[in-house]
C-alpha positions as CSV (number, residue, x, y, z in Angstrom):
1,X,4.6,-14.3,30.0
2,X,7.1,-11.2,28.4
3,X,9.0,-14.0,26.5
4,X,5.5,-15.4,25.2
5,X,4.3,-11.8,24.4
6,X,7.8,-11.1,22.5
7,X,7.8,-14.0,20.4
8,X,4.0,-13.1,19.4
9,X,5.2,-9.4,18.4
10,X,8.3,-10.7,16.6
11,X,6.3,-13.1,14.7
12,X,3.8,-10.4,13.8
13,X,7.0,-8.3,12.4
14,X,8.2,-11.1,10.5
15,X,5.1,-11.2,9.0
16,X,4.7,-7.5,8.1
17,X,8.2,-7.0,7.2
18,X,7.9,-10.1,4.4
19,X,4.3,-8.4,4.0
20,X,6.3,-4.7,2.9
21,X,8.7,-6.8,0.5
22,X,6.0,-8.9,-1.4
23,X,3.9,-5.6,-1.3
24,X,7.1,-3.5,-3.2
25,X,8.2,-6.5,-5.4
26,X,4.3,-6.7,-6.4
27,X,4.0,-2.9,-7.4
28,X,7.3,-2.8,-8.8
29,X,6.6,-6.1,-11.2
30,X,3.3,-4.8,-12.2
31,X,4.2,-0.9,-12.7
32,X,5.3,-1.0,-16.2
33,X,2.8,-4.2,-17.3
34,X,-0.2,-2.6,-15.9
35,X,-1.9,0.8,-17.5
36,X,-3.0,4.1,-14.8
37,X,-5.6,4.5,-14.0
38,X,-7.1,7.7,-14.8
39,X,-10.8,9.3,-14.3
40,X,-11.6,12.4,-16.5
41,X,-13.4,15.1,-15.8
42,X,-14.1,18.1,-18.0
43,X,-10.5,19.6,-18.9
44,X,-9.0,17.0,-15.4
45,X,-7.8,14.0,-15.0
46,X,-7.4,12.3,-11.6
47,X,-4.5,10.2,-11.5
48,X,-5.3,7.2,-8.8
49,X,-1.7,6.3,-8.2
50,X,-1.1,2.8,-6.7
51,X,0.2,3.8,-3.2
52,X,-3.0,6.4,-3.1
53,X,-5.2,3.1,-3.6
54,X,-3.1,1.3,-1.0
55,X,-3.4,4.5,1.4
56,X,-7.1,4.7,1.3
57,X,-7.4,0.6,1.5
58,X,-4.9,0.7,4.6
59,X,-7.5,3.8,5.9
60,X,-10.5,1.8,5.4
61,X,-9.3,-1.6,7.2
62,X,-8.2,1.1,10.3
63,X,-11.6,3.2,10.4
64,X,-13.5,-0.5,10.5
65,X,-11.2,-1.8,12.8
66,X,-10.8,-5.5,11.6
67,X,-7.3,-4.4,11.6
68,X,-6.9,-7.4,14.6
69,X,-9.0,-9.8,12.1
70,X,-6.6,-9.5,9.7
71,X,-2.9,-11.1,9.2
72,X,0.1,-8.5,9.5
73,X,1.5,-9.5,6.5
74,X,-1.8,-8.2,4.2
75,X,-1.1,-5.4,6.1
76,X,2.7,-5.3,5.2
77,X,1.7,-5.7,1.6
78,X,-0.5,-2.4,1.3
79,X,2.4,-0.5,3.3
80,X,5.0,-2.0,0.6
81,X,2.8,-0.8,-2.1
82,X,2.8,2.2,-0.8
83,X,6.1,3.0,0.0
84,X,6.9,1.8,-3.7
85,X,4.6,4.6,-5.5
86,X,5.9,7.3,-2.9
87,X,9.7,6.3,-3.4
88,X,9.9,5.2,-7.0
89,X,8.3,7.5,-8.3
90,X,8.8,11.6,-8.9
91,X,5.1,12.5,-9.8
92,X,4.3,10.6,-6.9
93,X,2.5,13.8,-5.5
94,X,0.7,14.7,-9.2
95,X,-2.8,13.4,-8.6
96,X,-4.7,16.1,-10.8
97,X,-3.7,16.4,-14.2
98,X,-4.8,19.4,-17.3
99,X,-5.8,17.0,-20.5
């Protein structure tokens, strides 16, 4: 049973792990193609930076717990995303702007 439960888990990783790349190779294909999205209000803007999309749709799948429904690697590709807008990018943290 520990060999059956250890190739589940590393077949799960393999699957999140190709999940992270696709999800990094995605943002970083579509980051200079694709405009930002930006919501103003009065003398704001709020920047919704790809990994802060990918951080609230990772937080929604966890807080509705279909998780376990879903295949690691969907996960793997909202982690990839955001590691890519955290690590690529300096503003990263800039999510209210001054017009």
């Amino acid at each position: 049973m520990p060999i059956f439960a250890g190739f589940i888990s590393l077949q799960a990783s393999a699957l999140f792990c190709l999940g992270m790349i696709a999800g990094y190779l995605v943002a970083q294909y579509f980051s200079d193609k694709a405009d930002s999205i930006e919501i103003p209000i009065g003398k704001y803007k709020i920047h919704l930076h790809h990994w802060l999309i990918a951080l609230v749709g990772l937080v929604i799948v966890f807080l509705t717990n279909v998780q376990n429904v879903l295949p690691s690697f969907f996960l793997g590709l909202g982690g990839g995303s955001l590691f890519h807008g955290i690590y690529c990018y300096t503003d990263w943290y800039r999510i209210f702007k001054r017009v």
